[in-house]
C-alpha positions, 0 to 999 in steps of 0.5 A: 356255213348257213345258207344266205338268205337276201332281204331287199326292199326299196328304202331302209325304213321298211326294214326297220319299221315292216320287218322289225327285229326279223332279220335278226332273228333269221341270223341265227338260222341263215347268213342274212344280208340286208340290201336297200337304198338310202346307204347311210341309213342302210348302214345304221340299220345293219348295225342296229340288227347285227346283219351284212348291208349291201346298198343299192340305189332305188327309186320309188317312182317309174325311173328305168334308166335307174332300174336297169342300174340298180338291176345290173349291179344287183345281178353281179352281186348275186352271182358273186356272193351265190345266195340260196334264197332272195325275200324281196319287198315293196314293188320296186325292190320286188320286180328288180330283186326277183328279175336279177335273182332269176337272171343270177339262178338264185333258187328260192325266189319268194316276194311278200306283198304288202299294199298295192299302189296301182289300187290307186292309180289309173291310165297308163301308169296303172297299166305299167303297175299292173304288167309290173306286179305280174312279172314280179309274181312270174319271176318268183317261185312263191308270193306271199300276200299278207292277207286274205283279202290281198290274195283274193285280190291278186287272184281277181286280176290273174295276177298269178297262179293260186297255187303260187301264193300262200298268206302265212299265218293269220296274215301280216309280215311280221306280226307284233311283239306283244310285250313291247306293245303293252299299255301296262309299261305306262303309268298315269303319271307318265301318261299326264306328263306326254300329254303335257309335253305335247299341249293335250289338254288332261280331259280331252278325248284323243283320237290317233292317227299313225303313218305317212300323212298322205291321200292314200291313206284318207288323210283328207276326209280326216281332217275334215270329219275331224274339223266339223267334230271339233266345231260340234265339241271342245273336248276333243283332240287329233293326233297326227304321228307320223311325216308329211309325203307331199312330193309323192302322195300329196293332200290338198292344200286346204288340208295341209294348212288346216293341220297346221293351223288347227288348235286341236290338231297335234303332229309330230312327225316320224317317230321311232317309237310309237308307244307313247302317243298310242298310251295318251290316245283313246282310240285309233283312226286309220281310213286308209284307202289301200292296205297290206296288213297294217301294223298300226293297226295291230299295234293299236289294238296290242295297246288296248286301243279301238279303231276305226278303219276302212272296209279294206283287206288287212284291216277288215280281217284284224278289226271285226266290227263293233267288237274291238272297233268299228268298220266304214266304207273307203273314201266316205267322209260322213261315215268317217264323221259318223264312226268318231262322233259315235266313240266320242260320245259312247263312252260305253262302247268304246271302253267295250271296244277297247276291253276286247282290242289287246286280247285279239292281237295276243291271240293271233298275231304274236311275232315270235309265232310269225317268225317260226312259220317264216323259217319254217316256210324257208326250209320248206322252199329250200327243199323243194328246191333240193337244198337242206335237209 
């Protein structure tokens, strides 16, 4: 029988989207169950994949009557079903994953770290956020930040122990599937046709923005560097790919309704495949406040695409400035105006830019050598825990 290897995180939608085709992947080597919450989901995914599901209810905000049940039930099914190793992902999969795995003598215990929400949060929350990320580092037997920039920080708060963590590979919790991402698979006739369907108008410049539509990830400066461009210039879109979480991370209410009002401003909600927006766009604008590794990120550039990001961890190591995109300050919503006015109007230097984006992917992030590394790095823990070979 192959060892069982447990994935958990928070909510199915990072299985399918962080963790993309990994799971199946590792099924060849291990006996992998996926375990999340939102069960339906859970369900589809596991078929999608070829992979056992086990659904656990979770929340993604400080709920400990709901914690301590998800953790019970956790622990009872680890004890049960005796796996060798438990990745867990996300903050809240994190500290209920590993403290039910070391409750259950689980031997290989390994957590990823992709983001930070107490980045971006103060008081007492954070400091419950704070004493949540160190005891989810105690509990496990190695921690994986996703970039160097992440691990430096996670050291800056002593978090954890420098030989506890290790970044695989050039950073990233998957890599990219460079084939999938290519924007030869779009031909001008197709691309004219998306533009259609979505109102965009043949001769405009578009800039794309893909994920949660949210603060964090500097949906508000965006708006309004976009809205004083596009009084400034006609030719000119914003492509919003991706769902509104005004419950939870909310942008402000002159915002929400300019995205709704504004002429130029194009949403879609969730999409499943990406592909196409990025094909129709010219460069990307991500100025997120806090990340991990971002897979937008990656996957822009693997679309032959420029961006603009923040001056974060993650982003500043996929992204080198001026060479295939630009790099401004978090939060700065003139540098924001400044850095898409500056692509819009050098046709020069974005086509430089965007000449040089696929090819840095390609050489540093391809999935299948990420994948390799992980298994490799399973087998690695499982031997220093005397199972394998």
């Amino acid at each position: 029988m192959p060892p069982k290897l447990i994935r958990i995180t928070t909510i199915p939608i990072s299985l399918e989207k962080l963790l993309e085709g990994q799971l199946t992947f590792m099924n060849e080597y291990f006996e992998v169950t996926a375990i999340s919450a939102e069960k339906e989901r859970l369900e589809k995914y596991g078929r999608d994949n070829g992979v056992d599901t086990f659904h656990l209810q979770m929340t993604r905000e400080i709920t400990p009557g709901k914690d301590l049940k998800a953790l019970l039930k956790l622990y009872r099914y680890f004890k049960k079903n005796k796996p060798e190793i438990v990745h867990t992902h996300t903050p809240k999969a994190g500290i209920v994953g590993m403290m039910a795995a070391k409750l259950a003598g689980v031997p290989v215990r390994l957590h990823t770290v992709a983001g930070m929400p107490l980045m971006e949060t103060l008081g007492t929350k954070r400091k419950i956020l704070e004493q949540v990320e160190r005891l989810t580092y105690s509990l496990a037997t190695k921690v994986y930040p996703n970039s160097e920039g992440l691990k430096k920080i996670i050291l800056n708060h002593n978090f954890i122990k420098p030989e506890k963590l290790k970044v695989l590979g050039e950073g990233s919790s998957n890599g990219i599937d460079t084939k999938y991402f290519n924007p030869t698979d779009f031909t001008a006739e197709q691309k004219k046709e998306i533009r259609q369907s979505l109102k965009i108008p043949a001769d405009d410049l578009v800039f794309i923005f893909v994920g949660r539509l949210v603060k964090d990830k500097g949906i508000n400066e965006l708006v309004q560097a976009f809205k004083q461009l596009a009084s400034e210039s006609e030719n000119i879109g914003l492509l919003l790919v991706g769902p509104f979480e005004q419950e939870l991370d909310p942008i402000t209410g002159e915002n929400f309704k300019e995205i709704k009002k504004h002429p130029k401003i194009i949403t879609t909600g969730y999409q499943v495949d990406v592909r196409p927006y990025f094909a129709v766009a010219d460069a990307l604008v991500f100025p997120s406040y806090r990340e991990g590794f971002p897979n937008v990120v990656m996957q822009a550039g693997a679309m032959g695409l420029p961006s603009i990001v923040t001056d974060i961890n993650g982003c500043n190591e996929i992204i080198r400035d001026e060479e295939n995109g630009l790099i401004i300050p978090v939060k700065d919503q003139g540098a924001l105006l400044f850095a898409i006015k500056k692509l819009a109007i050098d046709n020069e230097l974005r086509q430089k830019l965007a000449t040089n984006s696929r090819s840095v992917i390609t050489a540093k992030y391809e999935r299948k050598v990420f994948w390799s590394l992980l298994l490799e790095e399973y087998r690695l823990q499982m031997r220093e825990v005397g199972l394998g070979d």
